[in-house]
N, C-alpha and C positions, 0 to 999 in steps of 0.2 A: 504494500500500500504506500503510502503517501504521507506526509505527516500533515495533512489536514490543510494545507493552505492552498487547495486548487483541486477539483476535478478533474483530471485528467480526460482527454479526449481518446475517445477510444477507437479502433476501428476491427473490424472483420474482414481477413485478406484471403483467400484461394493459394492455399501454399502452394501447390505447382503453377498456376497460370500469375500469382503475385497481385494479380488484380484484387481490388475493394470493393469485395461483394457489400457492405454497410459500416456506415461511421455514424457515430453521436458525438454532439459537443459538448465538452466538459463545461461550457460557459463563465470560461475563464474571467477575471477580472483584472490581473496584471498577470506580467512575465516577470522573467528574471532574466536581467541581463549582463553582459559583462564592460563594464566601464574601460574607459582608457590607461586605466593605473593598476587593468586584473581585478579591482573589488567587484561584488555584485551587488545590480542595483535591482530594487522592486520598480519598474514603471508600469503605468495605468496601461491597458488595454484601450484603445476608441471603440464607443459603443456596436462600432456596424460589423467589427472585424470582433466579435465576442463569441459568434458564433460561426465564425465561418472555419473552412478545413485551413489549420495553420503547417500543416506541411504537403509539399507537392508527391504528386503519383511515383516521379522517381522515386523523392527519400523514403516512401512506402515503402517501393519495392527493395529498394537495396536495407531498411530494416530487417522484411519479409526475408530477404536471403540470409542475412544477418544470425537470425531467429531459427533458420533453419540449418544452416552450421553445427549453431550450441546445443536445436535438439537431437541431429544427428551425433553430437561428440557425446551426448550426458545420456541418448537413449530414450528421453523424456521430454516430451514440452516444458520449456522453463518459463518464468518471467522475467521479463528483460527490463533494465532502468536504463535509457541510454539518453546522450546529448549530442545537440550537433552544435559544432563550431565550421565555421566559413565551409559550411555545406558539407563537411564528411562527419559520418556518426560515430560517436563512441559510446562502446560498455562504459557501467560505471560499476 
């Protein structure tokens, strides 16, 4: 889970085809971002982008792939915590 400061946006992927068969949005309120000096900052979310899909079909997919890696290495679907910085994802 989450330590309570946001809903996470979730989605529903097609492990072989990678496509989004269904998403919901967490109805996020801020993000977290990373300042110029590496601290993080909380900024407001603008209201019309609260609900909309905050990452693209690529970085789906290449999570999607991601995902499917760690549950071919462990055997088992896991959950994943990941971030992306200048467009490539990281575990955390």
């Amino acid at each position: 889970g989450n330590n309570g400061e946001a809903l996470p946006t979730t989605y529903i992927v097609n492990k072989k085809s990678r496509e989004v068969i269904n998403w919901e949005s967490g109805k996020q309120h801020f993000m977290v971002v990373c300042s110029p000096d590496g601290s993080l900052l909380h900024e407001e979310i603008p209201p019309h982008r609260r609900e909309a899909q905050n990452i693209n079909d690529a970085q789906i997919k290449e999570i999607t792939r991601i995902g499917a890696k760690v549950e071919q290495y462990y055997g088992c679907p896991q959950q994943l915590h990941w971030v992306m910085f200048n467009n490539q994802v990281f575990l955390l």
